[in-house]
N, C-alpha and C positions, 0 to 999 in steps of 0.2 A: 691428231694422233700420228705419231711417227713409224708404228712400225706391229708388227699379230706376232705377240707372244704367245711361244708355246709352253705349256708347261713343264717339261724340261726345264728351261732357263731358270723359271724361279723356282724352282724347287733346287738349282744347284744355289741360290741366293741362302736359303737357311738351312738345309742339309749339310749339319758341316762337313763330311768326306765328298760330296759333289759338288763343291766352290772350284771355278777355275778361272784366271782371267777373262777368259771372253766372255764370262755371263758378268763378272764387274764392270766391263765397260757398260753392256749395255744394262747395267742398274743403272748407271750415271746417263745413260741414255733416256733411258725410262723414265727419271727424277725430273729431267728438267722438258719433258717432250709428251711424255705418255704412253701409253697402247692400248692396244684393242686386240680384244679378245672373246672366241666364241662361249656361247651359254657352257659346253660343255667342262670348259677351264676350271671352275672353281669345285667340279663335283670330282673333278681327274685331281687337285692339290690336293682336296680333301681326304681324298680316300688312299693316293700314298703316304700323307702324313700321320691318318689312324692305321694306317700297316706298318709302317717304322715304331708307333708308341707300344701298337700291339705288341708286336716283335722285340721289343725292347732295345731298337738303336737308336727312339731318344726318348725324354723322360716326361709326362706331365708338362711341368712347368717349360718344359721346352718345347712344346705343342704348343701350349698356349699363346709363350712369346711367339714365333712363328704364325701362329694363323691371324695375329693380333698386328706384324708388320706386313705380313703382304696383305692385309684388309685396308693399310692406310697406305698402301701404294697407287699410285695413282693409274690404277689400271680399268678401262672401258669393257663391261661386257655387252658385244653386239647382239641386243636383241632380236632384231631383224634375221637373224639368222636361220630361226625356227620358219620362219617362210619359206628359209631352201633348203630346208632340210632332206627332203623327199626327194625332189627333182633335182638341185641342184649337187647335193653334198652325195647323196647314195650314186647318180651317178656318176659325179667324177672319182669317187674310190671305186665306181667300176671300171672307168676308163684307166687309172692309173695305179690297177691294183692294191688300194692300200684300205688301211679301213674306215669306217664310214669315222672315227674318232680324228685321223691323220685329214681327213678329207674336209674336217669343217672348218681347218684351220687354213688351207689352201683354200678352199672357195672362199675366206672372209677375206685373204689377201689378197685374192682375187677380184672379189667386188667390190674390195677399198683400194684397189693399184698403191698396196702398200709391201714392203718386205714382210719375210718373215723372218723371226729371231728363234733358233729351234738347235737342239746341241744331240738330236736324232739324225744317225744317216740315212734312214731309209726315207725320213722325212724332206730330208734334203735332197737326197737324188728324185723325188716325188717333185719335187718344187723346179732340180731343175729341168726333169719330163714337161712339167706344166709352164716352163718358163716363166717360172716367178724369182724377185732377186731374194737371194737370203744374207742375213747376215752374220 
C-alpha cells in the first residue's frame, strides 16, 4: 500500500463538481500502488453518496455507477483498526483536537508510516500537528 485515503479524495473521483487535479493523480496513484483505508471509509462514501441521490445532485443510475467503481478500486480496509479504536483513535482526536472520524485516518497513517492523501484542511493541518506527510 502506498499511501491512507481519505474520503474526500474519492469522492472528488465520481462527484462530478468535486474532480480536481490532485485527486487524479493520485487515482493514477492508487491504480497502480493501492491504499489503505480505515473500517470507517466506506460507511463515510456511503452515506455522502445517499445524501447527494437523496438531495437530488445525482441520479439512480449514477449511484449505482459510482458505488460499483470505487468497489473495484483497489482500495485496502485496515481491519486491525477496531483494536485502536478506544485507546488509540479517541485519544489522539483528543490530543489533536479533531474528531474521533479525522483521527482514525491519522492513527492508520500512523501505524502503517504511510502518507495521507486527504483534500480536507483541517485534516491536513491535524497531520501536520501529528507530523505525518500528506499528499
Amino acid at each position: 500500500m502506498s499511501f491512507v485515503l481519505d474520503s474526500s479524495v474519492a469522492l472528488a473521483w465520481v462527484l462530478p463538481d468535486e474532480g480536481n487535479p490532485y485527486a487524479d493523480e493520485l487515482l493514477e496513484r492508487l491504480i497502480t500502488e493501492g491504499a489503505l483505508v480505515p473500517p470507517i471509509w466506506p460507511l463515510e462514501i456511503g452515506n455522502v453518496l445517499l445524501l447527494a441521490l437523496r438531495r437530488g445532485r445525482i441520479r439512480q443510475e449514477e449511484f449505482e455507477a459510482m458505488v460499483e467503481r470505487l468497489a473495484r478500486l483497489p482500495i485496502e480496509v485496515d481491519i486491525e483498526a477496531t483494536d485502536h479504536a478506544l485507546a488509540g483513535v479517541l485519544l489522539l482526536a483528543a490530543q489533536l483536537g479533531r474528531t474521533t472520524y479525522d483521527a482514525a485516518y491519522l492513527d492508520l497513517a500512523q501505524r502503517r508510516n504511510l502518507p495521507l492523501a486527504t483534500l480536507d484542511k483541517r485534516l491536513r493541518t491535524a497531520c501536520d500537528a501529528a507530523k505525518l506527510e500528506v499528499l
